[in-house]
Structures are given as C-alpha cells and as structure tokens.
C-alpha beads as a LAMMPS data file, in Angstrom:
LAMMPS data file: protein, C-alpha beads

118 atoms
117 bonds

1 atom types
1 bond types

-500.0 500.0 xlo xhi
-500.0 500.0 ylo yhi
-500.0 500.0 zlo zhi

Masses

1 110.0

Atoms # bond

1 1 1 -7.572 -0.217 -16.453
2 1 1 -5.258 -1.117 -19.124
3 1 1 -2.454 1.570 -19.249
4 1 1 -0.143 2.137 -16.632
5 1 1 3.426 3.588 -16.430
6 1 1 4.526 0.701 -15.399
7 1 1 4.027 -1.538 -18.196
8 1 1 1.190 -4.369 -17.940
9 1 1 2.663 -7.140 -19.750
10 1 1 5.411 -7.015 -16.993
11 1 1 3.895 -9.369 -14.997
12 1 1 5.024 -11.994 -17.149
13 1 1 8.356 -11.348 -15.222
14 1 1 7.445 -13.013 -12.439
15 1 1 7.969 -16.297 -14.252
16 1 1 11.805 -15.049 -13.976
17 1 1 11.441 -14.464 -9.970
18 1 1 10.247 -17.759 -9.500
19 1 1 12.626 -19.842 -11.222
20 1 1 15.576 -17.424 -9.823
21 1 1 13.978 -18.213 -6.162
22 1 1 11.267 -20.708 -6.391
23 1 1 10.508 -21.723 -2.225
24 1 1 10.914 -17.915 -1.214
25 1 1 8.211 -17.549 -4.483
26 1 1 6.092 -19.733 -3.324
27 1 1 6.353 -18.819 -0.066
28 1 1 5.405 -15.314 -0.790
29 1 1 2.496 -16.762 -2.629
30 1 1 1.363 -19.124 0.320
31 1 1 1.602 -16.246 2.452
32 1 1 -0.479 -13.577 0.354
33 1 1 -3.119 -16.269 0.173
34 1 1 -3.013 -17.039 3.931
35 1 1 -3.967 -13.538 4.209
36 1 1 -6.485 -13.165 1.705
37 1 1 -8.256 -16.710 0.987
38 1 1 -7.972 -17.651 4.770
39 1 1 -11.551 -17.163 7.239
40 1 1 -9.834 -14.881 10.343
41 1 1 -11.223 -11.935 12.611
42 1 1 -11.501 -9.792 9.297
43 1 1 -14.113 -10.379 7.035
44 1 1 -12.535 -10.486 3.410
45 1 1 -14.047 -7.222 2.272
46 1 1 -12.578 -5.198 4.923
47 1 1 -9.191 -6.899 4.222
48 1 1 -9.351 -5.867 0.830
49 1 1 -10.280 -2.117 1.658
50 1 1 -7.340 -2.081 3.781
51 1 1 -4.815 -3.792 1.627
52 1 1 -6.586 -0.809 -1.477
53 1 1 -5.450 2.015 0.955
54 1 1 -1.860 0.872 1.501
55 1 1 -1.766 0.289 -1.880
56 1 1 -2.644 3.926 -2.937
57 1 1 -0.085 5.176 -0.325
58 1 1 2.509 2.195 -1.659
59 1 1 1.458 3.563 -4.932
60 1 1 1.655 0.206 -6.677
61 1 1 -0.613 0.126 -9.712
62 1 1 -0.672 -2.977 -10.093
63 1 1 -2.056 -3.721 -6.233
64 1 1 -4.141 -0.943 -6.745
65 1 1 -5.696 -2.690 -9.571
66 1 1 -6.113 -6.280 -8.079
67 1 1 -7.278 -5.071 -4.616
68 1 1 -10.231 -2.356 -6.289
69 1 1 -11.057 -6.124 -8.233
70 1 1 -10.830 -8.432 -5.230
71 1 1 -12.590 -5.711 -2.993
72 1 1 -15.751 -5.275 -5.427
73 1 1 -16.291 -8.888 -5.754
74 1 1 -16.143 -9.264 -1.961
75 1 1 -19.052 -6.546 -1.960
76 1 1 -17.608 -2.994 -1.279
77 1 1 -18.976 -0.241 -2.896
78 1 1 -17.790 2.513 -4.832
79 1 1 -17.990 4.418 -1.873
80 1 1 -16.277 2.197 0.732
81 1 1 -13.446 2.012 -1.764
82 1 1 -13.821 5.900 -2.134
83 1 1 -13.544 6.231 1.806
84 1 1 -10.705 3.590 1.875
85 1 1 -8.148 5.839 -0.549
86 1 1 -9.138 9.223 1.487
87 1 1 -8.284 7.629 4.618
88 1 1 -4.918 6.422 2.985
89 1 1 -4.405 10.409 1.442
90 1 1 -5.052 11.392 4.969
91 1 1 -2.538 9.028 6.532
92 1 1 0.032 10.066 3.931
93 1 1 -0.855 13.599 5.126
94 1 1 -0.375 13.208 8.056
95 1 1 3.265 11.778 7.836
96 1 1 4.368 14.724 5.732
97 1 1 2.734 16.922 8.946
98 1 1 4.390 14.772 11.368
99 1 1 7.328 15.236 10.032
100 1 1 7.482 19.134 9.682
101 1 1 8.471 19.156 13.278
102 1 1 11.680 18.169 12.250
103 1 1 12.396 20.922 9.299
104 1 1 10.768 23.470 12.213
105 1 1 13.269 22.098 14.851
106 1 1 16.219 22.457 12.536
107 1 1 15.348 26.116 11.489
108 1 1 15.069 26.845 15.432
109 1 1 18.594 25.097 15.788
110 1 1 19.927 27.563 13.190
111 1 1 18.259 30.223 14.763
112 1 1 20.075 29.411 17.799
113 1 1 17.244 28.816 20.086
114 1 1 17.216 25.399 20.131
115 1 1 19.886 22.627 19.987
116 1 1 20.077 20.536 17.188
117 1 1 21.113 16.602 17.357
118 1 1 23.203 16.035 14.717

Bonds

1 1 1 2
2 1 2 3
3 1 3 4
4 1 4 5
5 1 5 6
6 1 6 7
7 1 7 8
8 1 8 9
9 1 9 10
10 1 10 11
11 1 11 12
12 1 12 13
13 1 13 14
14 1 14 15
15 1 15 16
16 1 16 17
17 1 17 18
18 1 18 19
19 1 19 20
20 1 20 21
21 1 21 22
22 1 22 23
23 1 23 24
24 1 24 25
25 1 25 26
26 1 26 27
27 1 27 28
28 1 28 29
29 1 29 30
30 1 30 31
31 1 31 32
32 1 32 33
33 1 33 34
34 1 34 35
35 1 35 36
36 1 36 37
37 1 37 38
38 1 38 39
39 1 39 40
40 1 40 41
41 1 41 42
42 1 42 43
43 1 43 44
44 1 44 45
45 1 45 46
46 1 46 47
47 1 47 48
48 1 48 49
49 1 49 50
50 1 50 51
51 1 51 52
52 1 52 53
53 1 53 54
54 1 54 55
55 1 55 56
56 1 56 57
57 1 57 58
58 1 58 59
59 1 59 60
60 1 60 61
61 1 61 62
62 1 62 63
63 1 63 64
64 1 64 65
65 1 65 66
66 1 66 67
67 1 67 68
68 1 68 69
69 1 69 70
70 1 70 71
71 1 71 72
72 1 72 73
73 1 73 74
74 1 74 75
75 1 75 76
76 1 76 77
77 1 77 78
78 1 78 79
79 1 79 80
80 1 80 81
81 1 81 82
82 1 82 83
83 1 83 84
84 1 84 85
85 1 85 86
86 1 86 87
87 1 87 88
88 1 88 89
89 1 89 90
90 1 90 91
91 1 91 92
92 1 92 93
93 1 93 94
94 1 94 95
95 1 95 96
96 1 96 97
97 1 97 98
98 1 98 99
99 1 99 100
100 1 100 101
101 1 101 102
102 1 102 103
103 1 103 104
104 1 104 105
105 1 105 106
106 1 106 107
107 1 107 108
108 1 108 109
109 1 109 110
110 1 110 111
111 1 111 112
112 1 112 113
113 1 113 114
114 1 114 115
115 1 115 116
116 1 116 117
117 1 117 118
C-alpha cells in the first residue's frame, strides 16, 4: 500500500527522534524487537495477528502495514488476518456498548430517577 493520509515518506522523521532522544530510541527499538524477534510462549505468527488487531483499533497505518507484512511472512493467511481485524471491530464495539451505560445513566439522572455522580 503506498498512499496513506499520513504521508509515507514520514518515516524518515524518525532520524529526528533519535538524535533528539537516542537511549529512549533505542530502547524503544530493543524493546519492539524483544517482543517480536524473541522465541516466548507465543509463536511469532500469533504475535503478529495480535499486534494487526490493535493496530486496526490504534488505527495506525503505518503498524497496520508492517504487522499485515510481518504476519504473512510468519504464515497467516488472508483469513487469519481477516479474523484478526473483526475481532479488533468487535472489541472496539464493544467499548462504544460498554460505555452507553453511562449516557443511559445520565439521562435517568436527568430524569430524576437515578442519582448522578458528578
């Protein structure tokens, strides 16, 4: 994918974070590849499918991008990756559901019937 709102050439910004902040850089990087490169509990193509949902609800292009890359070439298929953003839509679903019980309580603490912390 080569056209984004968010520009791609961007990236080359990063250059700018690292000499601005060059441990807590490479820190960051160490860290992302401690996740990612690292053998642990999770094989590397569930990681990925993971890290591709919270991307789609973080809405970064960009991770959306790297993570649909890194999680083909660690085997999933078109429809793992598929399942992966619907469970992410769901998720995000189900915050915006979660949190109607908070419009409904204030509209039953204007009604009167129920007390509303301010």
């Amino acid at each position: 994918m080569t056209e984004y709102f968010y520009a791609l050439d961007a990236r080359k910004y990063y250059t700018n974070l690292m000499e601005a902040q060059k441990d807590m850089f490479q820190a960051f990087i160490n860290f992302n590849s401690e996740i990612f490169e690292k053998e642990s509990a999770l094989p590397r193509k569930v990681k990925e499918l993971v890290a591709l949902g919270v991307a789609h609800t973080t809405q970064c292009p960009y991770c959306i991008e790297a993570h649909v890359k890194a999680a083909k070439k660690a085997g999933a298929s078109n429809k793992e990756i598929a399942e992966a953003i619907f469970v992410a839509a769901a998720l995000r679903a189900g915050g915006a559901f979660a949190h109607s019980t908070i419009s409904m309580g204030v509209i039953q603490g204007m009604e009167g019937k129920e007390k509303v912390n301010p």
